[in-house]
C-alpha positions in Angstrom: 0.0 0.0 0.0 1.2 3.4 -0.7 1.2 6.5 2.0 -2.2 7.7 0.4 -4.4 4.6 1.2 -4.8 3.2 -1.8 -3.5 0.0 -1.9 -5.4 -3.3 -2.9 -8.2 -4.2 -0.3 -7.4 -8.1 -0.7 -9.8 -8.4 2.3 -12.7 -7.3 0.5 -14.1 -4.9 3.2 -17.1 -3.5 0.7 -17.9 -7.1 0.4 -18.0 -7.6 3.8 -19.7 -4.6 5.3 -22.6 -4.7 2.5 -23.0 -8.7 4.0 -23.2 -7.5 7.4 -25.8 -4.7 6.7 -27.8 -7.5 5.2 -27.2 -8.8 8.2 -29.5 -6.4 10.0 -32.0 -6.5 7.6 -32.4 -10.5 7.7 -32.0 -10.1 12.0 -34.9 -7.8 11.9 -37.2 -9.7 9.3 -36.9 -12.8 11.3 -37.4 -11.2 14.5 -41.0 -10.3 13.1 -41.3 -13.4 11.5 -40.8 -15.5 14.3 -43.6 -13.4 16.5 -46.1 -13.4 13.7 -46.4 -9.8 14.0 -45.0 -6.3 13.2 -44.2 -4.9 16.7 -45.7 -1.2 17.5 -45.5 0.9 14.1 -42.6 -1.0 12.2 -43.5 -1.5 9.0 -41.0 -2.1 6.0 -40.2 -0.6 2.5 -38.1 -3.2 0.8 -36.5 -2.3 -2.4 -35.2 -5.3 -4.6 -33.4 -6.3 -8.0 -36.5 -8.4 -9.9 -34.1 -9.8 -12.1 -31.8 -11.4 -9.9 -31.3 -15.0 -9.7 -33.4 -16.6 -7.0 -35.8 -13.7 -7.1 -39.5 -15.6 -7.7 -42.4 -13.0 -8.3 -45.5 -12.9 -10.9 -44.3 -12.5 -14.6 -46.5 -10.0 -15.0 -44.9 -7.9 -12.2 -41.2 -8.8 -13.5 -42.9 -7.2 -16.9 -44.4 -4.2 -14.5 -41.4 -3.5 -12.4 -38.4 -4.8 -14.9 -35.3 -3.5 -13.0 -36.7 -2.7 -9.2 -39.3 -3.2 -7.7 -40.2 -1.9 -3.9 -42.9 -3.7 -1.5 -44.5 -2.5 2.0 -44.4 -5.2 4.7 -47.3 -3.0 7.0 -51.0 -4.7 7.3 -51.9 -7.5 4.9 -49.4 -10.2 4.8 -49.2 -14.4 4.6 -46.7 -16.8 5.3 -43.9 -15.1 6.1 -40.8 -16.3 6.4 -37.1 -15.6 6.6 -34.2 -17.8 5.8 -30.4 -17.7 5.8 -30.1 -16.2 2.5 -34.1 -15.3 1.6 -37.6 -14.1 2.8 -40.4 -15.4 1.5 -43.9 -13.4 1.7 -47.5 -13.4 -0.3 -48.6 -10.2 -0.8 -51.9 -8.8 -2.5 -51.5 -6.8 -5.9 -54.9 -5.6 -7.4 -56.5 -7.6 -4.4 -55.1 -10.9 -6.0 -52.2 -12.8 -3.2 -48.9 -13.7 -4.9 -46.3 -15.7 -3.4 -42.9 -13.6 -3.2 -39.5 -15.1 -2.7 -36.5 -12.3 -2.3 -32.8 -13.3 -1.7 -30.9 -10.7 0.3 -28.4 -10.2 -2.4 -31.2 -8.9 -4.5 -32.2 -6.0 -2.0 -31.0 -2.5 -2.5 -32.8 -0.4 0.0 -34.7 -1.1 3.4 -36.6 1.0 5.3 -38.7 1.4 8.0 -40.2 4.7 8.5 -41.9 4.3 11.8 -38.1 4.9 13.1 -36.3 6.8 10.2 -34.1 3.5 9.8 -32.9 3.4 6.4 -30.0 0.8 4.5 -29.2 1.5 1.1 -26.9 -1.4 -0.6 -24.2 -1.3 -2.9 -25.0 -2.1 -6.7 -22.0 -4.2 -8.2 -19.5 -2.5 -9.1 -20.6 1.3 -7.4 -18.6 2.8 -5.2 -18.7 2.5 -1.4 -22.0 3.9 0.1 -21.7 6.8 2.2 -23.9 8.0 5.3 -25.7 4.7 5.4 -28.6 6.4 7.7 -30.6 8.1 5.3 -31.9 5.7 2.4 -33.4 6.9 -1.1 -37.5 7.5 -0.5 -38.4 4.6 -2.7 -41.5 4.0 -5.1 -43.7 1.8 -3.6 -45.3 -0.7 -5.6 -48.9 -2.2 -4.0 -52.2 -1.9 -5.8 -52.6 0.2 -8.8 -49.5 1.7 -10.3 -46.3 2.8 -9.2 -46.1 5.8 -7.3 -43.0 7.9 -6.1 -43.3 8.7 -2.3 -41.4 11.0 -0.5 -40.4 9.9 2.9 -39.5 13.2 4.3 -43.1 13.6 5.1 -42.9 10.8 7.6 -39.6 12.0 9.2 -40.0 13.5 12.6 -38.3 17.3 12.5 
């Protein structure tokens, strides 16, 4: 390594601090999971890659949402459950329940507004993420089409 920092990260620290942020994300699914439940006003914003291997949605919302798409974990849900490397969840879209299954390396933003806790991920090959705490307002995608929320409503001042 040179005097300015620059050397080879043969560690792979990116690699490794994006794994562990998932980390959090997984922790806190399964914690709801496990008590059937959404404690007090949690509720989730879950931003994910819908073209991702592993990723198993409706064709017709891989053809609606082709890069990202983002889902709200809040009221109505079924069967959910979180694994090592996945969560599985049926959701309703136009009032009809599909079956959603979402590895962790396809997710690029969580957030859960009743705190103003927000993760955005690393795509491949972008640069390091900076200021982890404040995540992109994403565009929710439930009944009817896509709409671009802005989160800053919801954030205490």
């Amino acid at each position: 390594m040179d005097r300015s920092g620059t050397g080879k990260d043969y560690i792979g620290y990116q690699a490794l601090y994006q794994a562990a942020l998932k980390g959090v994300v997984r922790a806190a699914l399964q914690k709801c999971a496990a008590l059937d439940a959404l404690p007090g006003d949690h509720h989730f914003y879950i931003t994910f890659r819908t073209r991702m291997p592993g990723v198993q949605i409706a064709d017709y919302l891989k053809d609606k949402f082709p890069d990202e798409m983002t889902i709200v974990i809040q009221h109505q849900y079924w069967d959910f459950e979180v694994y090592d490397d996945r969560f599985e969840i049926i959701l309703k879209f136009a009032g009809v329940p599909q079956h959603l299954r979402i590895p962790f390396a396809a997710v690029t933003r969580f957030f859960d507004p009743s705190v103003n806790f927000g993760l955005p991920f690393d795509s491949e090959g972008a640069a390091p993420i900076a200021g982890v705490s404040e995540a992109p307002a994403p565009a929710p995608a439930v009944e009817g089409e896509a709409t671009v929320v802005s989160l800053d409503a919801f954030r205490r001042k």
